[in-house]
Steps between C-alpha positions, in 0.01 A plus 500: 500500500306533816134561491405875561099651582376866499490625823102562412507109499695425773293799751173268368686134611619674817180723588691857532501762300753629200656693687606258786638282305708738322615552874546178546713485254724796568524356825627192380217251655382444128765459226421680202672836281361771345501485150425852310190649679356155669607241730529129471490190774671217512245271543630296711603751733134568515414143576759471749354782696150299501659228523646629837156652610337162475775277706494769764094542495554877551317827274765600252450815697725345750773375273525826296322756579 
């Protein structure tokens, strides 16, 4: 089974808020579902994503705002 985070936990690893995340998510940058009232991460959509931000040396601003 793959490895899911809050999105409380994965806004702290990534430095934005709840709320972006959960935008992130619905946007499909971040791969995660709601499940009931809250949202879940893959995490290692979440570490591809800083993964990505450090290889390119750019703000994650820049990569998904």
């Amino acid at each position: 089974m793959t490895d899911f985070i809050t999105s409380a936990d994965a806004a702290r690893q990534l430095g934005y808020t709840v709320q972006h995340v959960r935008r992130l998510v619905r946007q499909g940058t971040l791969s995660g579902v709601k499940m009931g009232r809250d949202w879940v991460v893959q995490q290692s959509s979440v570490q591809e994503l800083m993964a990505l931000r450090e290889n390119l040396s750019l703000p994650l601003e820049e990569i998904a705002p």
